[in-house]
C-alpha positions, 0 to 999 in steps of 0.5 A: 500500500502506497504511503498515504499523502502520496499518490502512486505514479500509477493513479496519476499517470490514470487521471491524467489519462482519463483526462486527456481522452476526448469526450467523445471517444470516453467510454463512461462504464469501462472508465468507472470499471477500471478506476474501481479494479484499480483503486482496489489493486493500488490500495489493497482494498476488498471490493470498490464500487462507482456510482453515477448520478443523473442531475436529478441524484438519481443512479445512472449506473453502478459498476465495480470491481465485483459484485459483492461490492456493488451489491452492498453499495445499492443495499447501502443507498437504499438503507441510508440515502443521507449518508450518500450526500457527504462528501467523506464517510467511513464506517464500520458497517457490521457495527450498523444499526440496520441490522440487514446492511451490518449482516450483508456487510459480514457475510460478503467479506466488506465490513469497512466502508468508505465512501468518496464524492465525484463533483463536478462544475454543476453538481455531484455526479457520482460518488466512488464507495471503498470496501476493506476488509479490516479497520485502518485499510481506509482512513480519512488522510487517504480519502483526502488523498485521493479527493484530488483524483476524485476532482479530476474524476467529476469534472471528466464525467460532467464533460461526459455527461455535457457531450452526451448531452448535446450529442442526443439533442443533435440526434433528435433534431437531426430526426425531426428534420428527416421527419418533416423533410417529406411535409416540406417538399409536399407542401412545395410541390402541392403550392406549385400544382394548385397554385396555393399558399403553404397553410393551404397546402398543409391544410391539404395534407392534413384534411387528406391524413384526416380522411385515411386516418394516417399521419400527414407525414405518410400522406406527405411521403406518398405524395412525393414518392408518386411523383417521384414514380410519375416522372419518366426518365429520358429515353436513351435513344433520346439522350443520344444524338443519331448517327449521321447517314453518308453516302448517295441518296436515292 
């Protein structure tokens, strides 16, 4: 185990990794998957898990090193939501007054917890709960060792988060325009036939969708594959000049 005020070159050559990598190449799992096996190697912990929130404190996810560790901390949260909300905590979970989470504690082998905050520029986005085996493994001087790591951690998961974000509003978007990009082209080519305004033309297609009992999209994307259909390709023999005809006349 490193000395603690000291953080091993591994975890520091890690955070500075995770930080680095662009957001959108980030794979937000394997990154809380690997921090919890390595925190685990690094420090000779018994278990580690990760817990990310949504903006609202709800779980979005939850990994780790194994799944006793992630077990305990769901029952953990469950049993004890205040507890969640510190930034430090650590406790001897056998000694709990809830006698589910001091019996589960004992029988998976993690009677120490230590629980460490993930905060981001706009709020707490996860949290990282540390598991050992035996009093003195985890100590609030080696919680505040890592809060530095913990720190880099948030804001890379906020960045994260802000990137996914944008990522799904650009998705959504993208779809409602290949949605009403039939409607649009309708709506042009029925003012050009009828020689009416575009409320007009909507209100076409909408009295049509009416009638067929479908969607004005569908009625839309019909009439725009039918004219498609209507139009006829120039003939070949068209397109291609006729050969000049030489010689004597008769």
């Amino acid at each position: 185990m490193p000395d603690v005020g000291h953080p091993p070159p591994e975890l520091v050559e890690f955070a500075l990794e995770a930080a680095s990598t662009s957001v959108a190449e980030l794979d937000v799992p394997a990154l809380l998957q690997r921090t919890c096996h390595t925190l685990t190697e690094l420090y000779g912990l018994a278990g580690c898990a990760a817990v990310l929130l949504d903006s609202t404190g709800s779980v979005r996810a939850m990994l780790g090193s194994h799944p006793a560790a992630v077990q305990l901390t769901r029952l953990m949260r469950e049993m004890d939501e205040d507890s969640a909300r510190r930034e430090y905590v650590v406790q001897d979970l056998t000694q709990s007054k809830r006698m589910d989470l001091a019996q589960a504690a004992g029988q998976v082998g993690l009677p120490i917890s230590a629980m460490v905050a993930l905060p981001g520029p706009t709020g707490l986005v996860g949290r990282l709960q540390l598991f050992a085996a035996e009093p003195g493994t985890v100590t609030l001087d080696l919680l505040a060792e890592l809060r530095p790591f913990a720190l880099l951690l948030g804001a890379t998961l906020d960045n994260a988060e802000a990137y996914q974000h944008s990522a799904s509003m650009v998705a959504k978007l993208a779809d409602a325009l290949d949605e009403q990009r039939p409607v649009e082209q309708a709506k042009g080519m029925l003012t050009e036939r009828h020689q009416v305004d575009l409320d007009a033309a909507y209100r076409m297609l909408r009295e049509q969708a009416r009638r067929h009992a479908t969607s004005v999209r569908a009625v839309a994307a019909d009439l725009v594959n039918q004219s498609w259909k209507a139009a006829k390709p120039v003939p070949e023999q068209a397109a291609t000049p006729a050969p000049e005809h030489t010689g004597d006349r008769r």
